[in-house]
N, C-alpha and C positions, 0 to 999 in steps of 0.2 A: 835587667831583663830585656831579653830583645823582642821588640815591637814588630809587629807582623804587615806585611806589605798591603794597602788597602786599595781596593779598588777606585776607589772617590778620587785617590791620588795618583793615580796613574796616568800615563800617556804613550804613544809610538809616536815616532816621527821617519820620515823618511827621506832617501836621497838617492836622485840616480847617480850610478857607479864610473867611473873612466874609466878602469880594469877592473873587468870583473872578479869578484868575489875580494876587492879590495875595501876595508872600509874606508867611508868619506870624512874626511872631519872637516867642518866648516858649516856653516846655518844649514839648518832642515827647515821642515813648513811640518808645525804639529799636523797632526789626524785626529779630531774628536772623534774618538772611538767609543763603541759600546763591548764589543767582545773580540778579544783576540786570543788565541791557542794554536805558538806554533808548536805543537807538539813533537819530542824527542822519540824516534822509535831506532830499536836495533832487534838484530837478529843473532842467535847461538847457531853455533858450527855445533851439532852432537852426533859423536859417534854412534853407531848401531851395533857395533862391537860387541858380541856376547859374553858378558863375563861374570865370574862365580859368584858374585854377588847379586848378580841381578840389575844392577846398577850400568849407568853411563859411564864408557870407558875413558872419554875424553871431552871434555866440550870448549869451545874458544869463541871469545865474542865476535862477534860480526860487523857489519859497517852500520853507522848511525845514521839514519836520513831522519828527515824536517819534513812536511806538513802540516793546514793549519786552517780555520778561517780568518777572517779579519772582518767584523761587522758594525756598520756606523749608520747613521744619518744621510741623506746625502745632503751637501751643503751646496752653495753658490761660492762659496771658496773651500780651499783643502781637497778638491776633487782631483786637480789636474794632474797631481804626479801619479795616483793610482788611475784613473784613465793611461797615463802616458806608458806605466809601467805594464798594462793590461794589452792596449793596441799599439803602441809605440814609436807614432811620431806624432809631432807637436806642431802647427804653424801659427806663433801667432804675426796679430798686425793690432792696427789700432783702428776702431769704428770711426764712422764720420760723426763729429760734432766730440771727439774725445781728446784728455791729451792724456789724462793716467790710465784711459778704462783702455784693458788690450779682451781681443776676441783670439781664443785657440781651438783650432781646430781638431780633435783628436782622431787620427785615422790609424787604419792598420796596417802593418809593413809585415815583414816574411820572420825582421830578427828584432824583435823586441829588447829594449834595455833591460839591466839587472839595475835591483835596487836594496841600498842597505837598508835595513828597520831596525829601527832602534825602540827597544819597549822598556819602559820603566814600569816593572810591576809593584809602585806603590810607596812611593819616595817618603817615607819617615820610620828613621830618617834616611838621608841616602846614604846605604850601607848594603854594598853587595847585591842590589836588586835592579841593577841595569843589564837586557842582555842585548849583544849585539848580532842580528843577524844579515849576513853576508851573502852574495848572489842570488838575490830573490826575485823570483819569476811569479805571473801570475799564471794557474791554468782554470779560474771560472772569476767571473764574477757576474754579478747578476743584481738588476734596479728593480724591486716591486713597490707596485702604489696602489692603495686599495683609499678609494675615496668616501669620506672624510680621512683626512690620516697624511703623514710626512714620506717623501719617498726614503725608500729602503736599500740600501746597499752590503753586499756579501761577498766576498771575493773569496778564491783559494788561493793559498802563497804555501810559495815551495821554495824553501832557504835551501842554498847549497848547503850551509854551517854556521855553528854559531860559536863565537870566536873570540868572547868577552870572557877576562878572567876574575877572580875576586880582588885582583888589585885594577883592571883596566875597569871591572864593572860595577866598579863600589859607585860611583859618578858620572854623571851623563858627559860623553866626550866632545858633543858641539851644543852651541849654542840655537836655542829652538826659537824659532822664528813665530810669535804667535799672533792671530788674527779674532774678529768677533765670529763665531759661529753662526751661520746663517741657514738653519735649516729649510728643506725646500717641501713647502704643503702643497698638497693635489690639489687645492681651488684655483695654483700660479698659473696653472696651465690654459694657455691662452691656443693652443691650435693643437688638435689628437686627427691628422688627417692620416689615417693607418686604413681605413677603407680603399675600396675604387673611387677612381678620380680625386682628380688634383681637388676640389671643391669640395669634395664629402667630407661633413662632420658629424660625428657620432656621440650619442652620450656616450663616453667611458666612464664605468664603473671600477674597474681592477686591473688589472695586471702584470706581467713580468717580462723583462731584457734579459735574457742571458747568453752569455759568451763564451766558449771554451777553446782550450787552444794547449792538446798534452805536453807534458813536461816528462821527460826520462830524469830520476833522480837517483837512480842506484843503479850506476854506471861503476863497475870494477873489473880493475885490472890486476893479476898477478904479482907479485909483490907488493902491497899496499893495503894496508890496514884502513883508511879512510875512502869514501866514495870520490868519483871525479865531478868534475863541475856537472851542473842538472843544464840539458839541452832540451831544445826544443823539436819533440820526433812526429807533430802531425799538422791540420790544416787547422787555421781560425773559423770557428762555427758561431753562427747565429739563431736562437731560435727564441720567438716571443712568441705570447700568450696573451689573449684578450678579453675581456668581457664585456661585452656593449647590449643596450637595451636595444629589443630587436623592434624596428621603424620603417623596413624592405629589405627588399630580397636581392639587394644588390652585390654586398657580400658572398651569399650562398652561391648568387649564379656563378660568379668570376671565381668559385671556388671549385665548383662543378665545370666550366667551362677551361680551367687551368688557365686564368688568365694573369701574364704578367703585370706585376703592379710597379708603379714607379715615384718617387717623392716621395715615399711615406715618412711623418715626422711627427713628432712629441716634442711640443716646446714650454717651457714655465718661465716667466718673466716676474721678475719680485718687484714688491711694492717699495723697497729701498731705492734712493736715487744715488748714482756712485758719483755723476757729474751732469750737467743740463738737464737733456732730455733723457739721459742715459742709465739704465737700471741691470743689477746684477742678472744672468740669462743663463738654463743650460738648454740646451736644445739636441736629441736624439735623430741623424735621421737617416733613414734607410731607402736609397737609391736605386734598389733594385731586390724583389721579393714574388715570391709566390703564396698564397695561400693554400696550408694546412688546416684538416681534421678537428673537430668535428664539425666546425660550420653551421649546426643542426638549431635552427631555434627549439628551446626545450621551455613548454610550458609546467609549471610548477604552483598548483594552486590557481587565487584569485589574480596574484599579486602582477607587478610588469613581466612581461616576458625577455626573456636572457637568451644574448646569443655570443657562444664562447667560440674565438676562431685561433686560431694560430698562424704566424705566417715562417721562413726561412730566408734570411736573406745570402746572395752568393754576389757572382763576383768575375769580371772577367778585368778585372783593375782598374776601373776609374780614371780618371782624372785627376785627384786631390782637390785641397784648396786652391781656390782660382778668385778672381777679382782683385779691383788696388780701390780698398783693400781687399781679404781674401774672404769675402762676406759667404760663398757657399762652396760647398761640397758636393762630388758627386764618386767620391770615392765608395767602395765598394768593400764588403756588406755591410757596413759602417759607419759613420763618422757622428764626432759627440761635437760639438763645439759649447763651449764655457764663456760666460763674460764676465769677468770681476777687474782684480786691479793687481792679480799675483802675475811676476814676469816669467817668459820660460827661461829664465836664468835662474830664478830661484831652486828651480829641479832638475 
């Protein structure tokens, strides 16, 4: 009897591409994942043909495109290669007082890397339940944290194709590179300066990062049964979302007064030590923004009062990373920086 693929057992791993929509073989870095669905769709060519039956005259299948989400945890490792594959470039260096721990910087470029993903849904045993997807872009992902509670990660992936068959997908084709899961809880967070001024710190209560950046994936040409590779046809967007216990009115004003903000950053530092003085770190930060709608403090009841702002970050290109080593960023609307112990060779 054959044994049905189990979720408990399952995994993706992934790997940026040298040619694209090539797969890679060679070590991945798993992804502790909670939900993945790259979902298969196509479309029927049907004629409109009137005929004596009433029925379609003719109908021919269409091209097969890929979408999906991909949803996890966020960790202090396993993060870098979907940042990288999301904004897509990498710098790392190595902090002062380190000699394994490296700092990467994740910024945003025009042409993002493609990435293979590889999903096992459900290894018992392994028999025909690996698939492999090929040229995968991201076009959203998005980090919410609602305090008490682990940050949240969602991305959307857009596989050109999947290109795994029942003999290449009975068994996993590279060897998976695995690590401890270190998930990352809202109390790590040691600096939320997302208000005015460099100094301002606010309670945060909630909120969410997200990122878009379109993808064309049913791209067809004349002769060709299959779609062509998924490009990238628009600009990288940023918009978060916040909710902070409202303390002044310093936010509303510079909301109302359309004032540009600078420095803003999200940082969580873990209570694990990776070497010295040196502990796992991601840190969010946004170098250039204006504050969005509503702004409004909204009373509700007895209880503290709640003020939900939103801001936009843009961009007229930065900088990058800079320092020796490349301890900040001032790239634009963007930049994620990671501290563990994964190299950017690994991705």
């Amino acid at each position: 009897m054959a044994i049905p693929g189990l979720g408990v057992n399952s995994w993706i791993q992934i790997k940026k591409e040298t040619v694209y929509g090539t797969p890679i073989v060679g070590n991945y870095n798993k992804i502790p994942h909670r939900n993945v669905d790259y979902a298969a769709d196509t479309t029927f060519l049907e004629s409109d043909a009137i005929t004596t039956s009433g029925s379609r005259a003719a109908v021919h299948p269409g091209i097969i495109s890929y979408a999906g989400p991909l949803t996890c945890e966020v960790g202090y490792e396993g993060m870098d290669q979907l940042f990288n594959n999301m904004l897509g470039k990498s710098t790392a260096s190595t902090p002062t007082g380190g000699t394994t721990t490296r700092d990467k910087w994740h910024e945003v470029i025009a042409a993002p890397p493609s990435y293979t993903h590889e999903v096992n849904y459900g290894d018992i045993p392994a028999d025909d339940k690996v698939f492999i997807f090929v040229g995968c872009y991201m076009e959203s992902l998005e980090i919410s944290l609602t305090a008490p509670g682990y940050l949240q990660f969602s991305a959307g992936i857009v596989p050109w194709k999947e290109t795994s068959t029942a003999s290449t997908g009975s068994t996993a084709q590279t060897t998976a590179a695995t690590y401890t899961h270190r998930p990352v809880p809202t109390y790590h967070a040691t600096i939320y300066d997302l208000g005015p001024g460099s100094a301002t710190t606010y309670c945060l209560t909630s909120g969410r990062i997200r990122m878009t950046r379109p993808v064309k994936r049913d791209r067809a040409c004349l002769g060709a049964a299959t779609a062509k590779e998924a490009i990238i046809v628009g600009l990288f967007d940023v918009n978060c979302e916040f909710e902070v216990e409202f303390s002044d009115r310093a936010i509303y004003d510079d909301f109302v007064a359309k004032t540009l903000q600078t420095t803003g950053q999200l940082k969580f530092v873990s209570d694990e030590v990776i070497e010295g003085a040196l502990k796992y770190e991601i840190e969010f930060k946004f170098p250039r923004f204006y504050l969005i709608g509503p702004a409004t403090p909204t009373i509700d009841g007895a209880a503290e009062i709640k003020q939900r702002f939103g801001f936009r970050g843009f961009g007229t290109g930065g900088t990058g990373a800079a320092g020796t080593p490349d301890e900040t960023s001032t790239k634009e609307p963007i930049a994620i920086r990671t501290r563990n112990t994964i190299l950017t060779t690994a991705y």
